[in-house]
N, CA, C and O atoms as a Tripos MOL2 file, in Angstrom:
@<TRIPOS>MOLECULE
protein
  304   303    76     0     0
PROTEIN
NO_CHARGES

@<TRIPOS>ATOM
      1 N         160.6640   37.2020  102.3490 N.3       1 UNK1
      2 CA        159.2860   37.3230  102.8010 C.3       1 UNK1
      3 C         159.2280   37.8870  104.2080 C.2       1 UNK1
      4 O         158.3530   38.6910  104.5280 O.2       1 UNK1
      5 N         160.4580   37.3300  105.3110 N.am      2 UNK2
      6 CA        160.2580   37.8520  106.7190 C.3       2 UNK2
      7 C         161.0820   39.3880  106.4380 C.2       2 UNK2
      8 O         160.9500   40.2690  107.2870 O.2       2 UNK2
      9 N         161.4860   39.5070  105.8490 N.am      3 UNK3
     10 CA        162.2230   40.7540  106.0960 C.3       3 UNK3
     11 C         161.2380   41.8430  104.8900 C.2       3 UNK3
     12 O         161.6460   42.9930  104.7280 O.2       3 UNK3
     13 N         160.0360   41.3900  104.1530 N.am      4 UNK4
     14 CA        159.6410   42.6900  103.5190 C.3       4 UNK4
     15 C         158.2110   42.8220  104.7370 C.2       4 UNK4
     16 O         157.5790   43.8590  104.9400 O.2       4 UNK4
     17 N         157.9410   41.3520  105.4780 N.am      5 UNK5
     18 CA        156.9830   41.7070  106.6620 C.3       5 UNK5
     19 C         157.5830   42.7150  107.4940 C.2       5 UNK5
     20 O         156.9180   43.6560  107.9270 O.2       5 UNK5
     21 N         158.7640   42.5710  107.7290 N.am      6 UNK6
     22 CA        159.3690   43.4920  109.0790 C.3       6 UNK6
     23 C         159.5300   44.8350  108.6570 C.2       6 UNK6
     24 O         159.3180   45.8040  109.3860 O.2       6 UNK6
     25 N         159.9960   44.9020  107.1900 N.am      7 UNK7
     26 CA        159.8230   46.3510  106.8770 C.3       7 UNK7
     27 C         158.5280   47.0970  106.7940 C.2       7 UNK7
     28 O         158.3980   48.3210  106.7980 O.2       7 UNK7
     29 N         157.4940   46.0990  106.7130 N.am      8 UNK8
     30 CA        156.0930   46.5020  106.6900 C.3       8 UNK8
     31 C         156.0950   47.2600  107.9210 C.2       8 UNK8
     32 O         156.0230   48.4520  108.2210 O.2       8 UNK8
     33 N         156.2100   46.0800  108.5740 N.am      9 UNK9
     34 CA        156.0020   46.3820  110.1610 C.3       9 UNK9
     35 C         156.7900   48.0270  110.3740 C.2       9 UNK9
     36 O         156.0320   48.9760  110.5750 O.2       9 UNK9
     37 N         157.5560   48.1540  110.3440 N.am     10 UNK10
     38 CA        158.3170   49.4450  110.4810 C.3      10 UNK10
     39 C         157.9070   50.7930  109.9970 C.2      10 UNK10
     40 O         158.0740   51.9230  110.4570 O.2      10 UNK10
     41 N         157.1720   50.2160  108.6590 N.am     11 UNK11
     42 CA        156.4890   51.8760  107.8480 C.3      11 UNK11
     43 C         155.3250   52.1280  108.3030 C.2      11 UNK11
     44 O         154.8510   53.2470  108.1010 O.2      11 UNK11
     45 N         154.1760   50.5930  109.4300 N.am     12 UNK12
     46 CA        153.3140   51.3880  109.9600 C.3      12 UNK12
     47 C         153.3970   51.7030  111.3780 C.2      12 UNK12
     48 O         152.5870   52.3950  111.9950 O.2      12 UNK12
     49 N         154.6050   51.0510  111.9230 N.am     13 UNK13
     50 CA        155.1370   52.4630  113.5050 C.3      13 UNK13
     51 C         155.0140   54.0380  112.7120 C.2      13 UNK13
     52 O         154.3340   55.0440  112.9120 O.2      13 UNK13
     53 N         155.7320   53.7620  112.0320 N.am     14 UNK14
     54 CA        156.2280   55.5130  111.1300 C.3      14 UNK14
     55 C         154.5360   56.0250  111.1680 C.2      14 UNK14
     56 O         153.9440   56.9770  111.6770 O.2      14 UNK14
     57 N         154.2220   55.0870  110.5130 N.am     15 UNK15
     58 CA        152.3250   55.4140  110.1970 C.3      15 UNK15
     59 C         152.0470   56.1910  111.3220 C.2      15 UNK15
     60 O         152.0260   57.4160  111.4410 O.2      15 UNK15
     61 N         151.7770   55.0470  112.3630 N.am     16 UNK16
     62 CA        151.1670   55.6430  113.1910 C.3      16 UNK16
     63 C         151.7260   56.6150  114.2300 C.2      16 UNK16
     64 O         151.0780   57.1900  115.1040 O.2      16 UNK16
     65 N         152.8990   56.6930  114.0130 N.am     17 UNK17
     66 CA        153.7980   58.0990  115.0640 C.3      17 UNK17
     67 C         153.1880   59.2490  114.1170 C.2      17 UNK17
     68 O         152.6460   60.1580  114.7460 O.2      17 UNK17
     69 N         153.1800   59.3790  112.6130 N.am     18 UNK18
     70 CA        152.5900   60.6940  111.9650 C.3      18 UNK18
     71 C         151.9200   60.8940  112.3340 C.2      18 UNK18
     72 O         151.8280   62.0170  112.8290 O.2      18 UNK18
     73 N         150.8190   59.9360  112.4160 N.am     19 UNK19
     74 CA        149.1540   59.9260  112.7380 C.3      19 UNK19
     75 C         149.1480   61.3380  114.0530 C.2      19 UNK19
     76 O         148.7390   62.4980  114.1000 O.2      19 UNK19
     77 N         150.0450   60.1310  115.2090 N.am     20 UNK20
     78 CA        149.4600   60.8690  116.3960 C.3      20 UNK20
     79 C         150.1180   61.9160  116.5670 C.2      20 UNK20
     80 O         149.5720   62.6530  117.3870 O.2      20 UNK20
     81 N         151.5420   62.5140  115.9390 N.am     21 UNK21
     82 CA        152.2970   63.7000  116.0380 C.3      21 UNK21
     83 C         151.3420   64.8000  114.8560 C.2      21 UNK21
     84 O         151.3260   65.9170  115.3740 O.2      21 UNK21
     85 N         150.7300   64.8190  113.7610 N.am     22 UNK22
     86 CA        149.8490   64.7970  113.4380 C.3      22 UNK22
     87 C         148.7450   65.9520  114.0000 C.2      22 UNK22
     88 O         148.4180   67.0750  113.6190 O.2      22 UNK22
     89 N         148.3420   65.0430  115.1370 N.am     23 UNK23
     90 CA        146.8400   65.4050  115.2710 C.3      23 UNK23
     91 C         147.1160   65.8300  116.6500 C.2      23 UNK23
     92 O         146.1640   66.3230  117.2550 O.2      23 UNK23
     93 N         148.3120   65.7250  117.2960 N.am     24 UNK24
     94 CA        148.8700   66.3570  118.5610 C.3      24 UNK24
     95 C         149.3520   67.7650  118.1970 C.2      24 UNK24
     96 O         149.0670   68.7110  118.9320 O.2      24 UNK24
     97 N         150.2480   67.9680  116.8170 N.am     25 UNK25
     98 CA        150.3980   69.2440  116.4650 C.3      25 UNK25
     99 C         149.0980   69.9760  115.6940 C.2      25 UNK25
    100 O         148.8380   71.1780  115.7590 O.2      25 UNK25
    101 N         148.6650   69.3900  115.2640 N.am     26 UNK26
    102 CA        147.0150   70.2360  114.9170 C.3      26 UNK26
    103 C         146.2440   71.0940  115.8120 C.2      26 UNK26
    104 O         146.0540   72.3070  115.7130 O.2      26 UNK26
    105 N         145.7630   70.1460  116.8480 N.am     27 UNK27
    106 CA        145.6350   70.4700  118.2820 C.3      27 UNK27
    107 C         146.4950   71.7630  118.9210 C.2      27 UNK27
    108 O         146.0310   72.8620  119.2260 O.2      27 UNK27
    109 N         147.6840   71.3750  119.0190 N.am     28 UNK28
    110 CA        148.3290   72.3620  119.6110 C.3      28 UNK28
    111 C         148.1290   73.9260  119.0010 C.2      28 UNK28
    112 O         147.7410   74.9470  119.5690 O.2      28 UNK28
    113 N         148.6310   73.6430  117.3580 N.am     29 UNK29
    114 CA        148.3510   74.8470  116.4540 C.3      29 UNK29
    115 C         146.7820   75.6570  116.9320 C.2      29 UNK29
    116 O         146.5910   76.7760  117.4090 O.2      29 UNK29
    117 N         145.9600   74.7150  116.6200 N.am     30 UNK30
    118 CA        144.2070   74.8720  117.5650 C.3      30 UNK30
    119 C         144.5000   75.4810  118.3340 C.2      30 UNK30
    120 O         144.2770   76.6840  118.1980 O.2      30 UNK30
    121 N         145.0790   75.0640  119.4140 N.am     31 UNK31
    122 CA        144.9420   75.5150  120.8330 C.3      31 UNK31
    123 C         145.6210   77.2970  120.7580 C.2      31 UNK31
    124 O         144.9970   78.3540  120.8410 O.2      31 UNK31
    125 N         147.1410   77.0470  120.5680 N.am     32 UNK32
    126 CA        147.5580   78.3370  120.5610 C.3      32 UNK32
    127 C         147.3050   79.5710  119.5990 C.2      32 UNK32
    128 O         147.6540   80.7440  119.7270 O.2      32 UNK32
    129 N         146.6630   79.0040  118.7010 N.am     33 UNK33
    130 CA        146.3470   80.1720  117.6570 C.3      33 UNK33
    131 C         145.0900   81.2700  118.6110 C.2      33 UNK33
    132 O         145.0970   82.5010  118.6090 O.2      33 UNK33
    133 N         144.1140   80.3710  119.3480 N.am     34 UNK34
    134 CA        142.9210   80.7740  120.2180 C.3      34 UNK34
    135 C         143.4880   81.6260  121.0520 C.2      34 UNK34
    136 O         143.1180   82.7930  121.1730 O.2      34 UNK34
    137 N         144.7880   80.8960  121.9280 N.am     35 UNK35
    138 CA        145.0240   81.5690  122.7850 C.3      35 UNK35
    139 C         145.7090   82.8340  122.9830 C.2      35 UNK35
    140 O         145.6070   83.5790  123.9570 O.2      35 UNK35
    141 N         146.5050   83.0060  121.8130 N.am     36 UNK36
    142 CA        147.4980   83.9660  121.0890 C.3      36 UNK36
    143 C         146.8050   84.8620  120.3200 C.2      36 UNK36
    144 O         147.5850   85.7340  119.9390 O.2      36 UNK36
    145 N         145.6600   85.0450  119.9100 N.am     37 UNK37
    146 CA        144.9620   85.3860  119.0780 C.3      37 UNK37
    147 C         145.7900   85.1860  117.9800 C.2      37 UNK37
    148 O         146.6760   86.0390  118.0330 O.2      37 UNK37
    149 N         145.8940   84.6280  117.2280 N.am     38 UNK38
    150 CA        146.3630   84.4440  115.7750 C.3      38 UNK38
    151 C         145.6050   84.7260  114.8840 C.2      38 UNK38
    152 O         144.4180   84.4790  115.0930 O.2      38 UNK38
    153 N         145.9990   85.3500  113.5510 N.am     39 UNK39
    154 CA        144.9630   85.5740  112.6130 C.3      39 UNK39
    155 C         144.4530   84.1690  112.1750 C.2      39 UNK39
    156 O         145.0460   83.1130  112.3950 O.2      39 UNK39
    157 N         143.2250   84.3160  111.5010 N.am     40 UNK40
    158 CA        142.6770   83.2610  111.2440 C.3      40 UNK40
    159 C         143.6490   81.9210  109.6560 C.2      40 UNK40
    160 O         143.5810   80.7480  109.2870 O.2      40 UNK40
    161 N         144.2010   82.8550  109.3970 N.am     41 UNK41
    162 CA        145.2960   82.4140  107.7850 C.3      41 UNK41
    163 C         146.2310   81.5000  108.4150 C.2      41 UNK41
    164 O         146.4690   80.4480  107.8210 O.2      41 UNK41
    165 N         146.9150   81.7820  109.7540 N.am     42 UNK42
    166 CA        147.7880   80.6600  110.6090 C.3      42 UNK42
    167 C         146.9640   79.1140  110.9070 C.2      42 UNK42
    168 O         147.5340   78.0270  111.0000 O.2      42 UNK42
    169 N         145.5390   79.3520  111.0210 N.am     43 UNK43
    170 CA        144.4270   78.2560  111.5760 C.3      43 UNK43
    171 C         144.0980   77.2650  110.0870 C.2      43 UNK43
    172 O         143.7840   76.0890  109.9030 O.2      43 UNK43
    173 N         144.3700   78.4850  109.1720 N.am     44 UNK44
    174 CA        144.2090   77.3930  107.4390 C.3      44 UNK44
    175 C         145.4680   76.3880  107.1480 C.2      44 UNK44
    176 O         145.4460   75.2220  106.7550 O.2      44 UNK44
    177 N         146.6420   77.2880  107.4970 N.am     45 UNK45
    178 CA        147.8850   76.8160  107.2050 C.3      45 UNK45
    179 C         148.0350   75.2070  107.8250 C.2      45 UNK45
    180 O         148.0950   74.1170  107.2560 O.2      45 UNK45
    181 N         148.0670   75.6710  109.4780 N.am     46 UNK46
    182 CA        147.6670   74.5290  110.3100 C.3      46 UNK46
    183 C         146.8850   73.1420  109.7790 C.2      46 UNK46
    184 O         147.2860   71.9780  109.7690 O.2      46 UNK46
    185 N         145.4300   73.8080  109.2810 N.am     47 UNK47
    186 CA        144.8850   72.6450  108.6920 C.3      47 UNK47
    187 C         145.1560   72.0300  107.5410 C.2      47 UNK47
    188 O         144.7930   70.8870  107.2640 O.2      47 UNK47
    189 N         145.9470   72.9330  106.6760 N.am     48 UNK48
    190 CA        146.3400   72.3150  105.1050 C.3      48 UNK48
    191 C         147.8250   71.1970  106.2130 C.2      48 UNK48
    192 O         147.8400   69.9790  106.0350 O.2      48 UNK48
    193 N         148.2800   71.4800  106.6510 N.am     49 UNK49
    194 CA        149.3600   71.0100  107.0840 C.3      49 UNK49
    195 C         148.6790   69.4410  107.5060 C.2      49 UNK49
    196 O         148.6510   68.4320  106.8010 O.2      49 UNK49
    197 N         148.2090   69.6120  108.7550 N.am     50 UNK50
    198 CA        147.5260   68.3140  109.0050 C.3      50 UNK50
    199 C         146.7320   67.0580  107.9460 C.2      50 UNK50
    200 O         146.7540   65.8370  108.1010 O.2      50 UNK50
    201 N         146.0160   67.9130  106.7940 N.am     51 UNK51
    202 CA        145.6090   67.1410  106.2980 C.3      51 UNK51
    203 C         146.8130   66.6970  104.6410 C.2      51 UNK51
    204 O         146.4730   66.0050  103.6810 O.2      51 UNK51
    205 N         147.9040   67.2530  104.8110 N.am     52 UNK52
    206 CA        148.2240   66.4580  104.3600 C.3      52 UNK52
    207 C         149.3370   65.4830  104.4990 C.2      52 UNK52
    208 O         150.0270   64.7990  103.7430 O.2      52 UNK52
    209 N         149.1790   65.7980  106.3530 N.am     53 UNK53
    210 CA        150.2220   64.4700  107.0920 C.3      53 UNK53
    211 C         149.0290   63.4980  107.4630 C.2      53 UNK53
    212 O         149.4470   62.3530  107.6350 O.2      53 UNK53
    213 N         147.4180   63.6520  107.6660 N.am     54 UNK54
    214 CA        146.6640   62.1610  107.2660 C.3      54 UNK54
    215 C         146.4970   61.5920  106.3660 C.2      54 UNK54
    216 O         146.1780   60.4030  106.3830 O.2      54 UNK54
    217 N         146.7120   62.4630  105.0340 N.am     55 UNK55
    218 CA        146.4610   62.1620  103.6080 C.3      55 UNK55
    219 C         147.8610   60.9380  103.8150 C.2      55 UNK55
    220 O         147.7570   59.7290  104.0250 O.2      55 UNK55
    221 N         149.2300   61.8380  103.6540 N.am     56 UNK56
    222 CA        150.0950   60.7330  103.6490 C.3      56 UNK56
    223 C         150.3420   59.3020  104.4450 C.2      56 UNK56
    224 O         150.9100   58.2690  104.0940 O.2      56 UNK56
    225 N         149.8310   59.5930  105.3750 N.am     57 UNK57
    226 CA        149.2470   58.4600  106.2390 C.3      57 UNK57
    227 C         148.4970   57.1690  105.6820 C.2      57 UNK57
    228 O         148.8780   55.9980  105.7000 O.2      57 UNK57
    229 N         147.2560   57.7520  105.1540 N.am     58 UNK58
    230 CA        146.5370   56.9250  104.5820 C.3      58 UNK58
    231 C         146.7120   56.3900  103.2110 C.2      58 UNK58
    232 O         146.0780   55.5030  102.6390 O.2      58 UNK58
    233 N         147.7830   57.1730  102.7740 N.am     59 UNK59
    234 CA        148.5440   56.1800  101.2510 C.3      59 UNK59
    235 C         148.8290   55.7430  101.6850 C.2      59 UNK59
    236 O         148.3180   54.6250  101.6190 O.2      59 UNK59
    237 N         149.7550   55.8610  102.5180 N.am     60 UNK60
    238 CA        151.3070   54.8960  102.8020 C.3      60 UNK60
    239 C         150.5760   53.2770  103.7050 C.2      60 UNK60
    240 O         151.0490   52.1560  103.5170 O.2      60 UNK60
    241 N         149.6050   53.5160  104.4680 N.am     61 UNK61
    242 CA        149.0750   52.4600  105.2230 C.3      61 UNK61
    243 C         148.1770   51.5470  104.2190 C.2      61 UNK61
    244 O         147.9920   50.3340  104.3220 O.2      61 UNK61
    245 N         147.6390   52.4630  103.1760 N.am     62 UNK62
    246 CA        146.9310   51.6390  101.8550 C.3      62 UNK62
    247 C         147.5040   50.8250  101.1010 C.2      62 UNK62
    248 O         147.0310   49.7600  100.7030 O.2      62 UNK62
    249 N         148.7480   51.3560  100.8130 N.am     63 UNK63
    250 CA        149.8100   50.6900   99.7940 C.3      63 UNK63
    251 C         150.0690   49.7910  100.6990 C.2      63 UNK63
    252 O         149.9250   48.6990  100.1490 O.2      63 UNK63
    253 N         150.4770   49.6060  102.1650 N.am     64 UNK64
    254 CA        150.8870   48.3060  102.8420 C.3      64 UNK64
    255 C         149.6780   47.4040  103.1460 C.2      64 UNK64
    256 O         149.8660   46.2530  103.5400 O.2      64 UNK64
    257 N         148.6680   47.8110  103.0030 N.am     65 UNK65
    258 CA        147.3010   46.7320  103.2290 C.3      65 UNK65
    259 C         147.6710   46.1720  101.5430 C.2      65 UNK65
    260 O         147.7570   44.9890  101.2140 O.2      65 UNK65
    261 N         147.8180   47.1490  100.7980 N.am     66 UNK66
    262 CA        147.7500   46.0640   99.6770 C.3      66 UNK66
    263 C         148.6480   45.0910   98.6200 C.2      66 UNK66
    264 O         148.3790   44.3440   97.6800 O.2      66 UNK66
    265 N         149.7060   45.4770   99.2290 N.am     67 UNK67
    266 CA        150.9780   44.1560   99.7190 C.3      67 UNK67
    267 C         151.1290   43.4550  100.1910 C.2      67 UNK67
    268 O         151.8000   42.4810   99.8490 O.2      67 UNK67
    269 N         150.3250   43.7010  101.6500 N.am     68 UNK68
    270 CA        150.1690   42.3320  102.1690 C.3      68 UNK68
    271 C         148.8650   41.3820  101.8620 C.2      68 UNK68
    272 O         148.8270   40.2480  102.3390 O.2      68 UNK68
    273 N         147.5480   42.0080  100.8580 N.am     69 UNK69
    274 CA        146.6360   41.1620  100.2440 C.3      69 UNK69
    275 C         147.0370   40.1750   99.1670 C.2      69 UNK69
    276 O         146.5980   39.0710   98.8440 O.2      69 UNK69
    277 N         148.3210   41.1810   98.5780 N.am     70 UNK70
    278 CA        148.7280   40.4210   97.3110 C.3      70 UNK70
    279 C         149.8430   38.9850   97.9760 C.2      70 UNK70
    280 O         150.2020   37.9470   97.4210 O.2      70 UNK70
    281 N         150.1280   39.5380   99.3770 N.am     71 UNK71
    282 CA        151.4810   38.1680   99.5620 C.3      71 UNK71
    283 C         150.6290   37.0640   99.6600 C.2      71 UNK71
    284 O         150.9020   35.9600   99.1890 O.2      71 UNK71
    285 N         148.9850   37.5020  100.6240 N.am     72 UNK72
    286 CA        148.4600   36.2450  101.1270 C.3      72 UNK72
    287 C         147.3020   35.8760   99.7500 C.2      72 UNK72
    288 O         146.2850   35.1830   99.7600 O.2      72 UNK72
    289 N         147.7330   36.3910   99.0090 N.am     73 UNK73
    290 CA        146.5630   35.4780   98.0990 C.3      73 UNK73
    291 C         145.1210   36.4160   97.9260 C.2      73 UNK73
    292 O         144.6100   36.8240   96.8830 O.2      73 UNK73
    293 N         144.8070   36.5410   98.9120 N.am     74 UNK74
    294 CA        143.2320   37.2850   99.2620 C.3      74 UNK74
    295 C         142.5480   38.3530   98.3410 C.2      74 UNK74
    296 O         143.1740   39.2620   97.7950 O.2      74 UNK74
    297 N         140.9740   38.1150   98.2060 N.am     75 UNK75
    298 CA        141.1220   39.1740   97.0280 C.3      75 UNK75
    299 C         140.5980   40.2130   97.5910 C.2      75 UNK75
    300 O         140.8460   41.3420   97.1670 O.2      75 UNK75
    301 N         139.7320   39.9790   98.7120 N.am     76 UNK76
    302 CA        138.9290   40.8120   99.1220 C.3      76 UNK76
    303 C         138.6900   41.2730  100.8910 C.2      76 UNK76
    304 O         137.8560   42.1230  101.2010 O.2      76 UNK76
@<TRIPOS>BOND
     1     1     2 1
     2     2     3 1
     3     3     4 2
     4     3     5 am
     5     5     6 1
     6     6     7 1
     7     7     8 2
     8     7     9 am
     9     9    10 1
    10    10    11 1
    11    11    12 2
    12    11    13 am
    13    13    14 1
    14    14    15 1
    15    15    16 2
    16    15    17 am
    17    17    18 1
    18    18    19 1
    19    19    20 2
    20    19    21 am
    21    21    22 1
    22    22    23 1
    23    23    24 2
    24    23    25 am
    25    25    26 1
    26    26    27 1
    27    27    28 2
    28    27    29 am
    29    29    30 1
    30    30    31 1
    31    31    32 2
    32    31    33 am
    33    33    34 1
    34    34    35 1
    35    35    36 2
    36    35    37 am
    37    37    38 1
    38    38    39 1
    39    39    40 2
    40    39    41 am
    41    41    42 1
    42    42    43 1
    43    43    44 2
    44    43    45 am
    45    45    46 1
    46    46    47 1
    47    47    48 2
    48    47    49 am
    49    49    50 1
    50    50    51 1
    51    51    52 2
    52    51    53 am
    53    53    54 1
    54    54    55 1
    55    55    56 2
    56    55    57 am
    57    57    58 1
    58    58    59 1
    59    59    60 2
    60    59    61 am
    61    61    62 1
    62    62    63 1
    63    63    64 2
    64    63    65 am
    65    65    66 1
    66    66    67 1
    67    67    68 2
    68    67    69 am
    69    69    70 1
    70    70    71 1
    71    71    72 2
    72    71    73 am
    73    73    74 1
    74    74    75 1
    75    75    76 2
    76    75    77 am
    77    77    78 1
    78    78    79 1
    79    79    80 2
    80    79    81 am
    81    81    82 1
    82    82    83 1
    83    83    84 2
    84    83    85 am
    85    85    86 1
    86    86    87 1
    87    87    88 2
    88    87    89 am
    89    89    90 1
    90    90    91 1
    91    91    92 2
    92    91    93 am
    93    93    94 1
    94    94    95 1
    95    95    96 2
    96    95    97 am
    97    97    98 1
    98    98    99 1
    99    99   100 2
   100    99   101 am
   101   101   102 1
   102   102   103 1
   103   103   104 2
   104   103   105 am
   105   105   106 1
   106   106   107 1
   107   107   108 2
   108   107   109 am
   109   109   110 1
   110   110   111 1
   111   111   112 2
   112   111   113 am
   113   113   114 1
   114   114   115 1
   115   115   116 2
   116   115   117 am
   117   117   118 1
   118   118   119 1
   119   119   120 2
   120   119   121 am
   121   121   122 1
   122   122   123 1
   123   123   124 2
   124   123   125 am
   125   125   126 1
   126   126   127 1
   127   127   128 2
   128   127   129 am
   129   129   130 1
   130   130   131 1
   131   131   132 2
   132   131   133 am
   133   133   134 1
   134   134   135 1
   135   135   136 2
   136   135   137 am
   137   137   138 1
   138   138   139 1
   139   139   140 2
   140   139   141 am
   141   141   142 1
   142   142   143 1
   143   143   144 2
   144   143   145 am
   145   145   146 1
   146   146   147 1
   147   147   148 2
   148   147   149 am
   149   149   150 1
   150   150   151 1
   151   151   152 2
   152   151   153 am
   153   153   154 1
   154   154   155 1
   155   155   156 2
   156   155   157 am
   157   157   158 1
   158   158   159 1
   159   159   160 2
   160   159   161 am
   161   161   162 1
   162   162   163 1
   163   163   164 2
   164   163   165 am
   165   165   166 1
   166   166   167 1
   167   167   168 2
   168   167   169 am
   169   169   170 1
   170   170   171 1
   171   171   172 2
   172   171   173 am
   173   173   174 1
   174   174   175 1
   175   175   176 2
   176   175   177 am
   177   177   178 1
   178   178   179 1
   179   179   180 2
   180   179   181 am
   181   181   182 1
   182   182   183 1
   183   183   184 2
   184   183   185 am
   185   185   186 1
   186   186   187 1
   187   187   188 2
   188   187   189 am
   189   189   190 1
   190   190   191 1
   191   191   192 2
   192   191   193 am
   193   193   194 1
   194   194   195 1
   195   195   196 2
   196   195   197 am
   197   197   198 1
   198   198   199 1
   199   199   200 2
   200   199   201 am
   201   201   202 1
   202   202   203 1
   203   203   204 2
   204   203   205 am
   205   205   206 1
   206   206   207 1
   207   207   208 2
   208   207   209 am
   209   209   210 1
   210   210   211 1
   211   211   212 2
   212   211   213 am
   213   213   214 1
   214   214   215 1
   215   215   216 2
   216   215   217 am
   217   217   218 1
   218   218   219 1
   219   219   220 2
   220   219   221 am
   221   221   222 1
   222   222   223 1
   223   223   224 2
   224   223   225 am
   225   225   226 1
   226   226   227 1
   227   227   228 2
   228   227   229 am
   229   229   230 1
   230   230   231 1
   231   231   232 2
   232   231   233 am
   233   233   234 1
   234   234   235 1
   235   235   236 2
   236   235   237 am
   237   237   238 1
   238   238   239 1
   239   239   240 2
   240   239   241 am
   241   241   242 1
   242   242   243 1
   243   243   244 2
   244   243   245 am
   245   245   246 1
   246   246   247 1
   247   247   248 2
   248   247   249 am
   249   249   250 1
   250   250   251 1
   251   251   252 2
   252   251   253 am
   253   253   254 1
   254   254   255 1
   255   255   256 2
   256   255   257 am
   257   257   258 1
   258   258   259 1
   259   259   260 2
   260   259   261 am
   261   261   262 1
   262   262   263 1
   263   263   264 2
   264   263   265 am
   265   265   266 1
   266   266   267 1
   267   267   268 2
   268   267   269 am
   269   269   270 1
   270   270   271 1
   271   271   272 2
   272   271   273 am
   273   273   274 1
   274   274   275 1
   275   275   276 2
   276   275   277 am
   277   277   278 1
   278   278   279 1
   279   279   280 2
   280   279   281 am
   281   281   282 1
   282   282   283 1
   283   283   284 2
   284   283   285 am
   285   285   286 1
   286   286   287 1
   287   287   288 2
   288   287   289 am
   289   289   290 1
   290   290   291 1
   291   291   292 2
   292   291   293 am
   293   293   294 1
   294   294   295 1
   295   295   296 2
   296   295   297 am
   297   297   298 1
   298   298   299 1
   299   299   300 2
   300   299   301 am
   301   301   302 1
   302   302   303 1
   303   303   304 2
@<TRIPOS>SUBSTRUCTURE
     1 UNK1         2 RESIDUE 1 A UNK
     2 UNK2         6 RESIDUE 1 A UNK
     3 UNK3        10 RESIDUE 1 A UNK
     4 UNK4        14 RESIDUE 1 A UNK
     5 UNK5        18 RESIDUE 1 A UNK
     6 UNK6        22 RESIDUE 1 A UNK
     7 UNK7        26 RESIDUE 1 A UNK
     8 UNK8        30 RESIDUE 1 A UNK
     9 UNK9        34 RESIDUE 1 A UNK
    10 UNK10       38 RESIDUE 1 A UNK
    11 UNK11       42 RESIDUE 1 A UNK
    12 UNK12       46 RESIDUE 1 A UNK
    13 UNK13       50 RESIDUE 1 A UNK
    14 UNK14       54 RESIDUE 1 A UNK
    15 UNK15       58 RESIDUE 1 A UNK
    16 UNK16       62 RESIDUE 1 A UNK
    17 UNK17       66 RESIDUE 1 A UNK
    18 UNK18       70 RESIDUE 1 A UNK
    19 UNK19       74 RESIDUE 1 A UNK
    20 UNK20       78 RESIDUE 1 A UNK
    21 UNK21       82 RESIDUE 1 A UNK
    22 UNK22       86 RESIDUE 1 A UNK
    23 UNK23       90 RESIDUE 1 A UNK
    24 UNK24       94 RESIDUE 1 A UNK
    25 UNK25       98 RESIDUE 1 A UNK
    26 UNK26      102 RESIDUE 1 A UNK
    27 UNK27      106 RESIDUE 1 A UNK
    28 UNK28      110 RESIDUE 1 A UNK
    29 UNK29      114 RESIDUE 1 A UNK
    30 UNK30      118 RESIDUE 1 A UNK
    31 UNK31      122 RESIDUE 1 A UNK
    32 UNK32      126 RESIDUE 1 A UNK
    33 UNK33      130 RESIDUE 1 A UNK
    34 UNK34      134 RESIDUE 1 A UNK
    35 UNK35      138 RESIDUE 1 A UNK
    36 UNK36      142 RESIDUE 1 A UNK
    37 UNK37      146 RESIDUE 1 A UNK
    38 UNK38      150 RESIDUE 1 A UNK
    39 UNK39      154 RESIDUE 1 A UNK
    40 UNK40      158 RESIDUE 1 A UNK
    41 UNK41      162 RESIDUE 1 A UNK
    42 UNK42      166 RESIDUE 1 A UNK
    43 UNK43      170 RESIDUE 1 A UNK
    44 UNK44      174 RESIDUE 1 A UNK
    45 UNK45      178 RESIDUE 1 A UNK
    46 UNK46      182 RESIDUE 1 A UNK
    47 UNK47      186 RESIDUE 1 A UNK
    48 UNK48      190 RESIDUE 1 A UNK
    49 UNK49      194 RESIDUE 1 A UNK
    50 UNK50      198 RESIDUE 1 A UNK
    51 UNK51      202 RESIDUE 1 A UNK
    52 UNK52      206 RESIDUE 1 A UNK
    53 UNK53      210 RESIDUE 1 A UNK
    54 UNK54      214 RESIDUE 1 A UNK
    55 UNK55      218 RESIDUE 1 A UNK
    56 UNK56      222 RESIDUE 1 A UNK
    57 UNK57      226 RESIDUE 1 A UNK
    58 UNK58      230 RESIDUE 1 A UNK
    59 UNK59      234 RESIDUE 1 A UNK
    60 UNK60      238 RESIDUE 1 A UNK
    61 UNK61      242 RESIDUE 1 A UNK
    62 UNK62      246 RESIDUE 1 A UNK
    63 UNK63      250 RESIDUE 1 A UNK
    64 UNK64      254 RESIDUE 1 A UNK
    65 UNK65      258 RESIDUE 1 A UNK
    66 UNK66      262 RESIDUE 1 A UNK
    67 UNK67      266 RESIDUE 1 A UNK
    68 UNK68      270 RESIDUE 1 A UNK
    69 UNK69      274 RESIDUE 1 A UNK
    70 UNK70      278 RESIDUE 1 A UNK
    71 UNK71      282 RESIDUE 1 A UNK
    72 UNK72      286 RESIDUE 1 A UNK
    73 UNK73      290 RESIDUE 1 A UNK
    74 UNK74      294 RESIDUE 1 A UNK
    75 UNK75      298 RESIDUE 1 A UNK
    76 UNK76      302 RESIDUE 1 A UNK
């Protein structure tokens, strides 16, 4: 039980380092595509990219909310 909490604990550091590496490289992509003039197809790429390092984010943090509903009993 303490050691599938601690692994919990561990996949949402991971969580949240994607999160903010994420939305720090989004940003950046943002930033330099403007500044570089980049065609606009680099600015899609960028965003397919990002959204599907929040997408994975938000499974992976879902599936651990709902492991830990099922350890404590809770339904709701």
């Amino acid at each position: 039980m303490v050691e599938r909490a601690a692994q919990d604990a561990a996949q949402m550091r991971l969580v949240a380092l994607v999160l903010a590496g994420t939305a720090l490289a989004w940003l950046a992509a943002n930033w330099a595509g403007q500044h570089y003039g980049w065609p606009s197809k680099y600015a899609f790429l960028a965003d397919l990219a990002a959204m599907g390092g929040f997408v994975w984010s938000l499974l992976v943090a879902w599936r651990i909310w709902q492991r830990g509903k099922a350890r404590s009993g809770k339904e709701g």
